[in-house]
PDB file of N, CA, C and O in Angstrom, chain B, residues numbered from 101:
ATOM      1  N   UNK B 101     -81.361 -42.533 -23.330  1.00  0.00           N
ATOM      2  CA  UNK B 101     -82.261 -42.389 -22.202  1.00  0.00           C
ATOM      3  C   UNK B 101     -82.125 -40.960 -21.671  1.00  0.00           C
ATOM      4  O   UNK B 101     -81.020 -40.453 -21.475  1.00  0.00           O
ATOM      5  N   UNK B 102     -83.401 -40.259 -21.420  1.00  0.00           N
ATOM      6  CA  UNK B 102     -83.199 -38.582 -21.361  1.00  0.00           C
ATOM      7  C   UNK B 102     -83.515 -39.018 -19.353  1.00  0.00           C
ATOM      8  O   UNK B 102     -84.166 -39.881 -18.764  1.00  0.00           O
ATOM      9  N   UNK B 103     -82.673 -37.918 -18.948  1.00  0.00           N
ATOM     10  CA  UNK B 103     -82.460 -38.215 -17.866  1.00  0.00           C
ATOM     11  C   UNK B 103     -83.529 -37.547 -16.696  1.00  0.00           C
ATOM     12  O   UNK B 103     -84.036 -36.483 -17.052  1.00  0.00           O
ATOM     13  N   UNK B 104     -83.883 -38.000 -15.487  1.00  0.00           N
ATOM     14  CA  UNK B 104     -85.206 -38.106 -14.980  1.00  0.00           C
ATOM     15  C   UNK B 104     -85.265 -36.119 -14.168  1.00  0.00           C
ATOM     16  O   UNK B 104     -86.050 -35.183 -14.316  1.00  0.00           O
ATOM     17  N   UNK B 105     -84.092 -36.298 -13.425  1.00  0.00           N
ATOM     18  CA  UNK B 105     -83.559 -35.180 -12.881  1.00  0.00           C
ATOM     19  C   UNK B 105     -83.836 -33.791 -12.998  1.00  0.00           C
ATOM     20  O   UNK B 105     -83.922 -33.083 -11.995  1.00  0.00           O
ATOM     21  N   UNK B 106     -84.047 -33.154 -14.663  1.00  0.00           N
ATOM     22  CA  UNK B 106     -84.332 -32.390 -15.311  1.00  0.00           C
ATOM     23  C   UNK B 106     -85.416 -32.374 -16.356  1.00  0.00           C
ATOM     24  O   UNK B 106     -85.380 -32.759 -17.525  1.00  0.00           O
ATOM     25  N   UNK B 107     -86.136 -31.975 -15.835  1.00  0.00           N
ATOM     26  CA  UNK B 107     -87.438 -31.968 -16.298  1.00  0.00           C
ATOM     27  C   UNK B 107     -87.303 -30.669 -17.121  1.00  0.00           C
ATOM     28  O   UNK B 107     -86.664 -29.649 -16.866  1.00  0.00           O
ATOM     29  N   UNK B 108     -88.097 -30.992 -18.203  1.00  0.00           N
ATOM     30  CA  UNK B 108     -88.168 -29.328 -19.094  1.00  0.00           C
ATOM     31  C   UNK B 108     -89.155 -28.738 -19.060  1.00  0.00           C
ATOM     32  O   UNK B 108     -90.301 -29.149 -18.880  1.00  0.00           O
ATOM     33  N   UNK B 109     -88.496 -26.991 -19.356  1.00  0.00           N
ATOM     34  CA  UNK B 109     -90.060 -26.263 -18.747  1.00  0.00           C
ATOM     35  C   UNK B 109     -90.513 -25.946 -17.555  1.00  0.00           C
ATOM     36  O   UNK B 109     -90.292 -26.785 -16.681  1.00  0.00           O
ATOM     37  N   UNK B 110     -91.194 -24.799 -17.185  1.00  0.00           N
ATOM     38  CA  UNK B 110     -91.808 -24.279 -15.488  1.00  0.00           C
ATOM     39  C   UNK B 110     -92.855 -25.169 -15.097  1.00  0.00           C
ATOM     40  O   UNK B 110     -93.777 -25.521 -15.833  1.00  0.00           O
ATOM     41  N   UNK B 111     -92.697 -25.487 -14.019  1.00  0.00           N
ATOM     42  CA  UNK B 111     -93.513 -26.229 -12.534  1.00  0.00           C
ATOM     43  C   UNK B 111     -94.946 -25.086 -12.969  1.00  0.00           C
ATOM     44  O   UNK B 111     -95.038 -23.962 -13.462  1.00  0.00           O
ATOM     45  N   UNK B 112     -95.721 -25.929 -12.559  1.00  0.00           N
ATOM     46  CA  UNK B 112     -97.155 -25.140 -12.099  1.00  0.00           C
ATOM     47  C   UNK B 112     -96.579 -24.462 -11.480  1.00  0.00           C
ATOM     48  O   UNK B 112     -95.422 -24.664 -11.112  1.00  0.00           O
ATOM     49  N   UNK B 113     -97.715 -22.852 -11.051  1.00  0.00           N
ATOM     50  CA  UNK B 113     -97.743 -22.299 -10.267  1.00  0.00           C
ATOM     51  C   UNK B 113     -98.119 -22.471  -8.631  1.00  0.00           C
ATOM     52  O   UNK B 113     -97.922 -21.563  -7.824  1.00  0.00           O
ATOM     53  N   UNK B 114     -98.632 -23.643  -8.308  1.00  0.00           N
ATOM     54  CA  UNK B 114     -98.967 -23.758  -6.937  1.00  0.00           C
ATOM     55  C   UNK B 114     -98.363 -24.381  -6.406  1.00  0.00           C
ATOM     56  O   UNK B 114     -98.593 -24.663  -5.230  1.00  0.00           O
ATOM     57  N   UNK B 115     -96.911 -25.035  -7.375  1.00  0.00           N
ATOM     58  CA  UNK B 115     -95.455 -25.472  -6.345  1.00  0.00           C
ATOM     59  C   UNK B 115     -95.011 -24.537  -5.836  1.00  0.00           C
ATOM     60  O   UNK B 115     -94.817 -24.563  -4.621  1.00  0.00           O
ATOM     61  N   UNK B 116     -94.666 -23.259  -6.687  1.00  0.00           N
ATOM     62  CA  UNK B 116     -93.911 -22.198  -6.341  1.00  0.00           C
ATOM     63  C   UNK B 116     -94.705 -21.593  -4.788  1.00  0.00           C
ATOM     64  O   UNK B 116     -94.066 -21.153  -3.832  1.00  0.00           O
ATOM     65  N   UNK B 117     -96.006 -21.695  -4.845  1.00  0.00           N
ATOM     66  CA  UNK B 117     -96.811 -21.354  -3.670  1.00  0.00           C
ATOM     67  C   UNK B 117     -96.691 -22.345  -2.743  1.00  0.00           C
ATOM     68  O   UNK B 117     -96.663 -21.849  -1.616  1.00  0.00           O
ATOM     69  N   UNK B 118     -96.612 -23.488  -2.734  1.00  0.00           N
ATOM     70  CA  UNK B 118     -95.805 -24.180  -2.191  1.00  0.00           C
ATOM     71  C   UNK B 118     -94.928 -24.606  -1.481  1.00  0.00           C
ATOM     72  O   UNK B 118     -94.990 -25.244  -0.430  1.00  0.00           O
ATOM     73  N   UNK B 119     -94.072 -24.241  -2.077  1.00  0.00           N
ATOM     74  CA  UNK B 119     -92.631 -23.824  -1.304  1.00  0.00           C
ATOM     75  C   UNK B 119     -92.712 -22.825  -0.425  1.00  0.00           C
ATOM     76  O   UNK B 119     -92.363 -23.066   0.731  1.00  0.00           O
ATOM     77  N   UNK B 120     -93.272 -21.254  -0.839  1.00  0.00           N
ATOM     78  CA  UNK B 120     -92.794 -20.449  -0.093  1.00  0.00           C
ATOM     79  C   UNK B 120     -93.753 -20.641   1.200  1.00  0.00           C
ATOM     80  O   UNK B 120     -93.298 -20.264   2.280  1.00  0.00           O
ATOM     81  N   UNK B 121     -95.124 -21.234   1.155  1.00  0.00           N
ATOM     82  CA  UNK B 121     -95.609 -21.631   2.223  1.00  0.00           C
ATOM     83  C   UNK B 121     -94.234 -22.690   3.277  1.00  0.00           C
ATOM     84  O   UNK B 121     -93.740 -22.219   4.301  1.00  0.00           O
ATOM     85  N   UNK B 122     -93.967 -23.667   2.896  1.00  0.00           N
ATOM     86  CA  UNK B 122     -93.473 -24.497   3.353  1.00  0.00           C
ATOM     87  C   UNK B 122     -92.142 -23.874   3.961  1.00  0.00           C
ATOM     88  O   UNK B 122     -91.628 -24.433   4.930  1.00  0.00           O
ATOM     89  N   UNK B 123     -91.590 -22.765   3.431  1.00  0.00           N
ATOM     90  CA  UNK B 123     -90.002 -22.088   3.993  1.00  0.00           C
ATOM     91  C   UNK B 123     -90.897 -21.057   4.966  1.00  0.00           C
ATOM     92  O   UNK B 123     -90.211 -21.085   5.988  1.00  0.00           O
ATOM     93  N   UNK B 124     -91.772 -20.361   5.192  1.00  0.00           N
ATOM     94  CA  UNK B 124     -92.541 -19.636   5.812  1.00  0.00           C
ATOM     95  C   UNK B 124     -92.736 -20.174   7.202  1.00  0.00           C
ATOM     96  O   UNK B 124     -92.440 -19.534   8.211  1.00  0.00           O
ATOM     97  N   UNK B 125     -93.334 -21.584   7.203  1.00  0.00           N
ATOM     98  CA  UNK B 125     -93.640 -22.493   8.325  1.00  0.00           C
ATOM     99  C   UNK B 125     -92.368 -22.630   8.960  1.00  0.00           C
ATOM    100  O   UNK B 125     -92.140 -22.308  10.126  1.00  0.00           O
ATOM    101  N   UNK B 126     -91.431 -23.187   8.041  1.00  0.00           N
ATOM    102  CA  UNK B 126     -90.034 -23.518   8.806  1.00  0.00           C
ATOM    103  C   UNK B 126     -89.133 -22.133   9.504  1.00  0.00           C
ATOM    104  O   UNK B 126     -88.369 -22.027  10.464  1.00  0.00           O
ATOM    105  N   UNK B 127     -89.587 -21.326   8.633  1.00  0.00           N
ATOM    106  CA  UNK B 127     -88.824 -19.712   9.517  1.00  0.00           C
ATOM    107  C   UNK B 127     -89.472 -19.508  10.759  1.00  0.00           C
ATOM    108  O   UNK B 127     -88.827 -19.505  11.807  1.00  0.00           O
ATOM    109  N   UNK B 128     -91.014 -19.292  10.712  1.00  0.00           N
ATOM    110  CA  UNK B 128     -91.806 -19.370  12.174  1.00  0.00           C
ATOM    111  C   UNK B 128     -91.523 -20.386  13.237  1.00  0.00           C
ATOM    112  O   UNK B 128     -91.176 -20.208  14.404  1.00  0.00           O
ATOM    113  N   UNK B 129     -91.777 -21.624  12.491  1.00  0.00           N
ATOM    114  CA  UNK B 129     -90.858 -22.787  13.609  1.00  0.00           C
ATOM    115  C   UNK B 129     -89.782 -22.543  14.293  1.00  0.00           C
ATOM    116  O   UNK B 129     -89.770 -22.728  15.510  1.00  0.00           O
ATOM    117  N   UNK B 130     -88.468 -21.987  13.472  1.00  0.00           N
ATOM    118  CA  UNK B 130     -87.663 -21.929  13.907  1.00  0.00           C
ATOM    119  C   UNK B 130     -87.664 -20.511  14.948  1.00  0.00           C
ATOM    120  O   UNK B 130     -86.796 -20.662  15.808  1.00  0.00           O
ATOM    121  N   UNK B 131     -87.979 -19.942  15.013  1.00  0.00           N
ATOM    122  CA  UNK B 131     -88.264 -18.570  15.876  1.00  0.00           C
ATOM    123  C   UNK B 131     -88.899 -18.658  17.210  1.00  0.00           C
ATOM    124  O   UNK B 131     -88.475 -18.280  18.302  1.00  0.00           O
ATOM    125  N   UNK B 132     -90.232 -19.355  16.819  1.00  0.00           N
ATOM    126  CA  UNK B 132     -91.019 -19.764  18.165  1.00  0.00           C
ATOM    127  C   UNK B 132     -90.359 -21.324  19.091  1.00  0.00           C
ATOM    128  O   UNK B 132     -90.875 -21.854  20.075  1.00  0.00           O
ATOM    129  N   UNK B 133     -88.986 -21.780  18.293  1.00  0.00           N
ATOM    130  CA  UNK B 133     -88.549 -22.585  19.024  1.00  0.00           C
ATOM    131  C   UNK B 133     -87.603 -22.391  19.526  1.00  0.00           C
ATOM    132  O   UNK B 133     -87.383 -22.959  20.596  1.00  0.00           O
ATOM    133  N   UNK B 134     -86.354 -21.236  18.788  1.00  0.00           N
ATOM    134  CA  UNK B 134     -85.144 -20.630  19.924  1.00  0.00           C
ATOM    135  C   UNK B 134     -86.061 -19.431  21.182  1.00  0.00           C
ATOM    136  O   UNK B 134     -85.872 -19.090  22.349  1.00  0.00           O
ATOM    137  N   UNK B 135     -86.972 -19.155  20.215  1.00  0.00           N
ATOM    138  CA  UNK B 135     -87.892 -18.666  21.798  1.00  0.00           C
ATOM    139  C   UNK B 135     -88.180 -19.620  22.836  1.00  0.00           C
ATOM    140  O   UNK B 135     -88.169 -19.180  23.986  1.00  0.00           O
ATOM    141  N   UNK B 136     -88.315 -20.264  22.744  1.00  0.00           N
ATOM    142  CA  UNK B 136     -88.692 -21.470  23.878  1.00  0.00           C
ATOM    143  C   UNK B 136     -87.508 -21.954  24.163  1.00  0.00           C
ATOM    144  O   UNK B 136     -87.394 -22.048  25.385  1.00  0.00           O
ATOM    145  N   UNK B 137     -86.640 -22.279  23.638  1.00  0.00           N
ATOM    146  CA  UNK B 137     -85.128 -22.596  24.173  1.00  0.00           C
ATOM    147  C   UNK B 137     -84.886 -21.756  25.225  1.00  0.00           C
ATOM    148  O   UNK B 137     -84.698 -22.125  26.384  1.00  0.00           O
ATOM    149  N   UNK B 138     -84.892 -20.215  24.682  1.00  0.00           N
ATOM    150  CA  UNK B 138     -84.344 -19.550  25.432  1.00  0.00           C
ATOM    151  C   UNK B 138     -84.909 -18.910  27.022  1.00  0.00           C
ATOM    152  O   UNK B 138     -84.409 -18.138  27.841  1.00  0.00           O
ATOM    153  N   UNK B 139     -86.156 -19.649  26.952  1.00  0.00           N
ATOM    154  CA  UNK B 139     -86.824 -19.674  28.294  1.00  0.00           C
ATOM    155  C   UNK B 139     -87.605 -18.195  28.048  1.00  0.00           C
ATOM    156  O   UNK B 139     -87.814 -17.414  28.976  1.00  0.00           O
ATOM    157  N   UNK B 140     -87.939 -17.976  26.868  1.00  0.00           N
ATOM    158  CA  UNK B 140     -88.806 -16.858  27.097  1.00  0.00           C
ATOM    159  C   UNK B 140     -90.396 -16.902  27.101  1.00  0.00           C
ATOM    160  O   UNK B 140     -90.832 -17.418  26.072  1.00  0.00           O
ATOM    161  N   UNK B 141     -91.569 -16.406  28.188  1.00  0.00           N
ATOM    162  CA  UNK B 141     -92.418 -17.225  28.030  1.00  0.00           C
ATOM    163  C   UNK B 141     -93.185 -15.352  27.917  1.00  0.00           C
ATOM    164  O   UNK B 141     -94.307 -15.195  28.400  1.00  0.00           O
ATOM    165  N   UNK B 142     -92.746 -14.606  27.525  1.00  0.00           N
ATOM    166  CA  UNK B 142     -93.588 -12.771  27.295  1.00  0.00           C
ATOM    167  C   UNK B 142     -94.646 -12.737  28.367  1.00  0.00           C
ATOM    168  O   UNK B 142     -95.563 -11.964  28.089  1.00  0.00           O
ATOM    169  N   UNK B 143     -94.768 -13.380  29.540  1.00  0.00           N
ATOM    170  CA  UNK B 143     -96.026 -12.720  30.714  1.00  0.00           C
ATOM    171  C   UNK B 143     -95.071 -11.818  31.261  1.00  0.00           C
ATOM    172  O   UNK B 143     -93.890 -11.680  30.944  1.00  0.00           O
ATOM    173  N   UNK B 144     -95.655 -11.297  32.017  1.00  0.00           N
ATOM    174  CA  UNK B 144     -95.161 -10.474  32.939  1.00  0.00           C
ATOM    175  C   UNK B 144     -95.393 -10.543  34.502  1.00  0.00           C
ATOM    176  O   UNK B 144     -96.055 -11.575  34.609  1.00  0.00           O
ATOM    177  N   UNK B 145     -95.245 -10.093  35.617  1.00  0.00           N
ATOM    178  CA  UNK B 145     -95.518 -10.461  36.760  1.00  0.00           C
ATOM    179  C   UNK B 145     -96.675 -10.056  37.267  1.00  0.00           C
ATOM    180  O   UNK B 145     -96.587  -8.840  37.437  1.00  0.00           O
ATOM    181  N   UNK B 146     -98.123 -10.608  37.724  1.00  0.00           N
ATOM    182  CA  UNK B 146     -98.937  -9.540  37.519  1.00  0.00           C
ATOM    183  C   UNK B 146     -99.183  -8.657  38.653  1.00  0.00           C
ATOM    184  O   UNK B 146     -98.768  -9.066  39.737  1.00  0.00           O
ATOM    185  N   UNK B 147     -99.913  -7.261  38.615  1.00  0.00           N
ATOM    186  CA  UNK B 147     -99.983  -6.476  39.363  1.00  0.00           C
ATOM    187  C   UNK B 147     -99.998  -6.835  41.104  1.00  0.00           C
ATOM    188  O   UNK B 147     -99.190  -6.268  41.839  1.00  0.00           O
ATOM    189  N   UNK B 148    -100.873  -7.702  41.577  1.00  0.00           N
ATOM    190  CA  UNK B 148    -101.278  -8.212  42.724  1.00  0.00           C
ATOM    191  C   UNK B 148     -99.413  -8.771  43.351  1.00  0.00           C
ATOM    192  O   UNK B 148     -98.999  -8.531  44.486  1.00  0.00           O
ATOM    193  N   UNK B 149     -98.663  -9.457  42.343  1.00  0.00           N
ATOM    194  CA  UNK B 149     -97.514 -10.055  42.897  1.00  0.00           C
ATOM    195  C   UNK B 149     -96.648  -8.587  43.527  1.00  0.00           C
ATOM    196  O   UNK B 149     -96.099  -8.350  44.603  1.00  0.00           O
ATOM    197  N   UNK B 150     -96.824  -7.904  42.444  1.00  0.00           N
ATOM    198  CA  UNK B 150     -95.958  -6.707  42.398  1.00  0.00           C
ATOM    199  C   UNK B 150     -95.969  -5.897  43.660  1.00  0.00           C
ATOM    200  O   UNK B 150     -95.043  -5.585  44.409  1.00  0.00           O
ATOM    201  N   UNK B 151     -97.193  -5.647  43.703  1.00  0.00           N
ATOM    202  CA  UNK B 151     -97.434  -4.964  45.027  1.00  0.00           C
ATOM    203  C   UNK B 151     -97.569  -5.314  46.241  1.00  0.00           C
ATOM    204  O   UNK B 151     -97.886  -4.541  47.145  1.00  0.00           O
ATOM    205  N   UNK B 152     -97.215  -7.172  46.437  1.00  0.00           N
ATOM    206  CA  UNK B 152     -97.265  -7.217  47.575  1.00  0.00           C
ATOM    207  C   UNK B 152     -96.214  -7.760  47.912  1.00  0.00           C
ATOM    208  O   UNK B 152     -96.168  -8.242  49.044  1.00  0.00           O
ATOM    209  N   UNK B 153     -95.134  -7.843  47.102  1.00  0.00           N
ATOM    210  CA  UNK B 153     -93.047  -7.596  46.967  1.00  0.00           C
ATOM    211  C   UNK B 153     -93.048  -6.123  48.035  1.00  0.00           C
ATOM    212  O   UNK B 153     -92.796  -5.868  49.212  1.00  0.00           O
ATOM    213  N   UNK B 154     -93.497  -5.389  46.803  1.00  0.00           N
ATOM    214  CA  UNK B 154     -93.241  -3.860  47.445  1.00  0.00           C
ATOM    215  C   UNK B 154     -93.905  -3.411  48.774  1.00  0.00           C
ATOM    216  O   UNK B 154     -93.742  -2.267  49.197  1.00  0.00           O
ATOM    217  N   UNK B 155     -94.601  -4.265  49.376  1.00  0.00           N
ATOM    218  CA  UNK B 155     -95.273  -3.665  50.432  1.00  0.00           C
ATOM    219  C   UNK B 155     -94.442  -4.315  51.681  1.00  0.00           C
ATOM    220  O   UNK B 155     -94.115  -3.756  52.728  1.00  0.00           O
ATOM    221  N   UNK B 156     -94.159  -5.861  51.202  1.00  0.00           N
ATOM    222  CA  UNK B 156     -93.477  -6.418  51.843  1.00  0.00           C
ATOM    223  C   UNK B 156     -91.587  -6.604  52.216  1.00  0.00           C
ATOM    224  O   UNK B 156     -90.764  -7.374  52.709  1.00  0.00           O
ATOM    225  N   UNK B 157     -91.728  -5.344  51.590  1.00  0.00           N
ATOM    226  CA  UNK B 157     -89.723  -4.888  51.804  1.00  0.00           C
ATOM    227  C   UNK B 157     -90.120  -3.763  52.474  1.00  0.00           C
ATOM    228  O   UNK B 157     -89.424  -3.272  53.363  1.00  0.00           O
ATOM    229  N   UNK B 158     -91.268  -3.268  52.103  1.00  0.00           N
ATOM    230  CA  UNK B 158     -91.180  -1.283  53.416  1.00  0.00           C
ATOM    231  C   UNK B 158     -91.626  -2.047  54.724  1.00  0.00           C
ATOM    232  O   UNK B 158     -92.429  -2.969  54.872  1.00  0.00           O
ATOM    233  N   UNK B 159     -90.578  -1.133  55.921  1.00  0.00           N
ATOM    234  CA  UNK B 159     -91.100  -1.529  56.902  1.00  0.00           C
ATOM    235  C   UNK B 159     -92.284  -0.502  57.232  1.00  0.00           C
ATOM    236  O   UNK B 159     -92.457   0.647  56.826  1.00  0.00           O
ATOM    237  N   UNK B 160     -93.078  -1.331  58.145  1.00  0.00           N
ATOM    238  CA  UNK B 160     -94.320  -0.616  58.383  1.00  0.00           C
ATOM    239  C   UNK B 160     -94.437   0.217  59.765  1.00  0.00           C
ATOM    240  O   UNK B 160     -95.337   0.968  60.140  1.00  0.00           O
ATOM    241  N   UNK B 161     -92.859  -0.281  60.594  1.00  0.00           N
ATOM    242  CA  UNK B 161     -92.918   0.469  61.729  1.00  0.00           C
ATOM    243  C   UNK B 161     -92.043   1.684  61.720  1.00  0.00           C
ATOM    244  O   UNK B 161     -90.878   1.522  61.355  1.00  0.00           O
ATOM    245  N   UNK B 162     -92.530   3.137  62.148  1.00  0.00           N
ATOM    246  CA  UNK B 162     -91.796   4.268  62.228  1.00  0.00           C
ATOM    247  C   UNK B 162     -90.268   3.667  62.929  1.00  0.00           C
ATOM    248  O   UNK B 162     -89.355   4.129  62.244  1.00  0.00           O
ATOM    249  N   UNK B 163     -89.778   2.887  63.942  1.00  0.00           N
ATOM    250  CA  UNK B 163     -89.306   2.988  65.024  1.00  0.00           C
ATOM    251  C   UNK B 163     -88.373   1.668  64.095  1.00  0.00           C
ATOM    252  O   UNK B 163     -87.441   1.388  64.849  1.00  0.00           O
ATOM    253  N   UNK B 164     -88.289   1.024  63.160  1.00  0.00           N
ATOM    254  CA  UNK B 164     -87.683  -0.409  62.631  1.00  0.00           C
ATOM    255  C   UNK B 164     -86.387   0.090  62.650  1.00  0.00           C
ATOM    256  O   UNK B 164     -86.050   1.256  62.442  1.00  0.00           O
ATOM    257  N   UNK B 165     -85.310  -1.364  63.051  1.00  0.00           N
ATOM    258  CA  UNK B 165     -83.898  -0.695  63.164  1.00  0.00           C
ATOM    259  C   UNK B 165     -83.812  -1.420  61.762  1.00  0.00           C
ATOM    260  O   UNK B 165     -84.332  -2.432  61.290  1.00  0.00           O
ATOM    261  N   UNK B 166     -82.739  -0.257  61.203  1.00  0.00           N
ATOM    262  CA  UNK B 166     -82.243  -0.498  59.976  1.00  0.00           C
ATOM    263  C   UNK B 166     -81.101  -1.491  60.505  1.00  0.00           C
ATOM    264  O   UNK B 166     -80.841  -1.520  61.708  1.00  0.00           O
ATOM    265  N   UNK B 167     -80.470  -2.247  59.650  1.00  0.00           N
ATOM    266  CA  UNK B 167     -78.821  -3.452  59.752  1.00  0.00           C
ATOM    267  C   UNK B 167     -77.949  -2.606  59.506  1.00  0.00           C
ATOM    268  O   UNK B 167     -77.989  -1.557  58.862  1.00  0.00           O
ATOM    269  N   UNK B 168     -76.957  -3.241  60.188  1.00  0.00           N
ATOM    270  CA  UNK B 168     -75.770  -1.967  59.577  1.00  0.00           C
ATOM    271  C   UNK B 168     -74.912  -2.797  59.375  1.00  0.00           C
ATOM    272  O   UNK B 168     -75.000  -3.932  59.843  1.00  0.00           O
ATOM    273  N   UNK B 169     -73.726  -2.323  58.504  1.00  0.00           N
ATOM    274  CA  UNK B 169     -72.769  -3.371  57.957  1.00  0.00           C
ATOM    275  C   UNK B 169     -72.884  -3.133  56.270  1.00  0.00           C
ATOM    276  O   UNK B 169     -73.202  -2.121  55.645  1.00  0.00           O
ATOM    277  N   UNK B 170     -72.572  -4.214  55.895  1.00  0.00           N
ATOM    278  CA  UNK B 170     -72.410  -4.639  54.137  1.00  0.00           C
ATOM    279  C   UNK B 170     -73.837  -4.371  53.568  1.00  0.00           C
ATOM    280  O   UNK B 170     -73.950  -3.377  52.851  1.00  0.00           O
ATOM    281  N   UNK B 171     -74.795  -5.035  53.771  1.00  0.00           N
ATOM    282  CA  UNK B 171     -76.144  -5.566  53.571  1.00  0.00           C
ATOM    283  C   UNK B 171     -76.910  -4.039  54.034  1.00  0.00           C
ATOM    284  O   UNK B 171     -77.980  -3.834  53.460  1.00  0.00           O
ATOM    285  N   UNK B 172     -76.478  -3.037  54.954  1.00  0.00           N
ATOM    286  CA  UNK B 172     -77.707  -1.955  54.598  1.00  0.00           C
ATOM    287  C   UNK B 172     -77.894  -1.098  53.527  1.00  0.00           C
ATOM    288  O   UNK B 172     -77.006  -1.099  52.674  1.00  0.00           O
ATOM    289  N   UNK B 173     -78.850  -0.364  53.375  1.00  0.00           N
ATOM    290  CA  UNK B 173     -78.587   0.454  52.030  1.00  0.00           C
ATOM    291  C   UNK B 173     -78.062   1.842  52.058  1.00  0.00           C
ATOM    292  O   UNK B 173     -77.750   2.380  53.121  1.00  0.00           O
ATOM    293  N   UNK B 174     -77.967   2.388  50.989  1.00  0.00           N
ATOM    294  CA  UNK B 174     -76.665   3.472  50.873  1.00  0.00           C
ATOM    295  C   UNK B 174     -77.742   4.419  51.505  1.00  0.00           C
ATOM    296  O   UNK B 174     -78.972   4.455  51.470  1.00  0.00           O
ATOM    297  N   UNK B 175     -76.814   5.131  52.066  1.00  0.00           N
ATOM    298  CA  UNK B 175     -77.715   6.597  52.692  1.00  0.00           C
ATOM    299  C   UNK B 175     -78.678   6.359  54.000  1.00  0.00           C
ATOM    300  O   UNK B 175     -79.517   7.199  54.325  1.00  0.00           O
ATOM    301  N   UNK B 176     -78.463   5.038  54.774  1.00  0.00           N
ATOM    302  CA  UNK B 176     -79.471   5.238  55.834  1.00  0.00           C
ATOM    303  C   UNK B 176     -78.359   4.795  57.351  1.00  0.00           C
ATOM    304  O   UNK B 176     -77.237   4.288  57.361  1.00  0.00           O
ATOM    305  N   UNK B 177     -78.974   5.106  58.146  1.00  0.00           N
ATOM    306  CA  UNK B 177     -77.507   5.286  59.751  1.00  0.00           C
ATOM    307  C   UNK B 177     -78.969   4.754  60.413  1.00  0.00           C
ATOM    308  O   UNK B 177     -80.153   4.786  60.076  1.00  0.00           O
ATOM    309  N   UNK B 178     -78.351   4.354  61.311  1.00  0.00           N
ATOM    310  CA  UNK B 178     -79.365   3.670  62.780  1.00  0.00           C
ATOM    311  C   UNK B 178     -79.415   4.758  63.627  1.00  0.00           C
ATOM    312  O   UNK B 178     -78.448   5.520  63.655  1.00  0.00           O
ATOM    313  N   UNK B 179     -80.610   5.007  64.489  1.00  0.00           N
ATOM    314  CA  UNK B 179     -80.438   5.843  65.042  1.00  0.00           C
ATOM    315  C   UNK B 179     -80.019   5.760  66.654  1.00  0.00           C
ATOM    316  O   UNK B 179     -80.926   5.294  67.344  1.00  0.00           O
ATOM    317  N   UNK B 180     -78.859   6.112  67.348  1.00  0.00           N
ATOM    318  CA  UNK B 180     -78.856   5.368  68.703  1.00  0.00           C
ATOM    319  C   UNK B 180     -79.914   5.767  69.780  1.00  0.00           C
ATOM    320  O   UNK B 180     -80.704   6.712  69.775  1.00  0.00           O
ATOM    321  N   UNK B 181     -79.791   5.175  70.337  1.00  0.00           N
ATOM    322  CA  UNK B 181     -81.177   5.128  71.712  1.00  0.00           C
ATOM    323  C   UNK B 181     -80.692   5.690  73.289  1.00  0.00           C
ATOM    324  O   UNK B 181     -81.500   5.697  74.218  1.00  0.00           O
TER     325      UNK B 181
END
Protein backbone atom coordinates (compact mmCIF):
# COMPACT_ATOMS: atom_id res chain seq x y z
CA UNK A 1 0.00 0.00 0.00
CA UNK A 2 1.83 3.32 -1.30
CA UNK A 3 1.25 5.75 1.29
CA UNK A 4 -1.38 8.73 1.04
CA UNK A 5 0.92 11.51 2.67
CA UNK A 6 3.32 11.86 -0.23
CA UNK A 7 2.11 12.47 -3.23
CA UNK A 8 4.56 12.45 -6.27
CA UNK A 9 5.47 15.27 -8.35
CA UNK A 10 4.63 19.38 -8.20
CA UNK A 11 1.13 20.75 -7.03
CA UNK A 12 -0.45 22.94 -9.73
CA UNK A 13 0.54 26.23 -9.88
CA UNK A 14 -2.45 28.01 -8.27
CA UNK A 15 -1.76 26.18 -4.84
CA UNK A 16 1.49 27.76 -4.69
CA UNK A 17 -0.64 31.11 -5.40
CA UNK A 18 -2.58 30.01 -2.91
CA UNK A 19 -0.74 29.80 -0.16
CA UNK A 20 1.11 32.86 -0.54
CA UNK A 21 -2.27 34.64 -0.80
CA UNK A 22 -3.43 32.89 2.30
CA UNK A 23 0.14 33.73 4.50
CA UNK A 24 -0.32 37.40 3.05
CA UNK A 25 -3.93 37.68 4.66
CA UNK A 26 -2.66 36.18 7.88
CA UNK A 27 0.51 38.70 8.07
CA UNK A 28 -2.02 41.75 7.44
CA UNK A 29 -4.39 40.26 10.04
CA UNK A 30 -1.97 39.96 12.29
CA UNK A 31 -0.67 43.67 12.06
CA UNK A 32 -4.01 45.41 11.83
CA UNK A 33 -4.84 43.39 15.00
CA UNK A 34 -1.73 44.15 17.45
CA UNK A 35 -2.68 47.61 16.02
CA UNK A 36 -5.91 47.53 17.57
CA UNK A 37 -4.67 45.84 20.68
CA UNK A 38 -2.50 48.40 21.11
CA UNK A 39 -5.13 51.13 21.12
CA UNK A 40 -3.89 52.75 18.10
CA UNK A 41 -6.67 54.35 16.16
CA UNK A 42 -3.95 57.07 13.52
CA UNK A 43 -6.63 60.28 13.85
CA UNK A 44 -5.33 62.98 15.18
CA UNK A 45 -6.94 65.76 17.28
CA UNK A 46 -8.62 68.01 14.99
CA UNK A 47 -7.76 71.59 14.45
CA UNK A 48 -11.00 73.24 16.11
CA UNK A 49 -10.10 70.95 19.50
CA UNK A 50 -6.60 72.23 19.32
CA UNK A 51 -7.22 75.66 19.36
CA UNK A 52 -9.65 75.93 21.73
CA UNK A 53 -7.15 73.88 24.53
CA UNK A 54 -4.79 76.66 23.57
CA UNK A 55 -6.97 79.53 23.88
CA UNK A 56 -8.36 78.17 26.88
CA UNK A 57 -5.00 77.88 29.13
CA UNK A 58 -3.91 81.78 27.99
CA UNK A 59 -5.31 84.02 30.28
CA UNK A 60 -7.15 86.70 28.58
CA UNK A 61 -6.76 89.26 31.34
CA UNK A 62 -3.57 91.66 31.33
CA UNK A 63 -4.00 91.97 35.25
CA UNK A 64 -4.56 87.60 35.97
CA UNK A 65 -2.67 86.54 39.13
CA UNK A 66 -0.37 83.91 38.31
CA UNK A 67 -0.32 80.74 41.54
CA UNK A 68 2.64 80.56 43.20
CA UNK A 69 4.05 77.55 44.80
CA UNK A 70 4.76 73.97 43.08
CA UNK A 71 2.06 74.21 40.29
CA UNK A 72 3.30 77.74 38.71
CA UNK A 73 5.42 77.79 35.77
CA UNK A 74 9.14 78.28 35.55
CA UNK A 75 10.06 81.88 34.97
CA UNK A 76 6.89 83.78 36.05
CA UNK A 77 6.67 85.89 39.88
CA UNK A 78 3.30 87.57 40.89
CA UNK A 79 3.36 90.89 40.86
CA UNK A 80 2.64 92.61 44.41
CA UNK A 81 -0.03 95.31 44.66
Amino acid sequence: MAPVTNPRGRLPQRVYWVRRGVVVLVALALVFGIGKLLGGTGSDPSAADTASTTAAQQPTDSKAVLPMGPTAPVGTTRKKQ
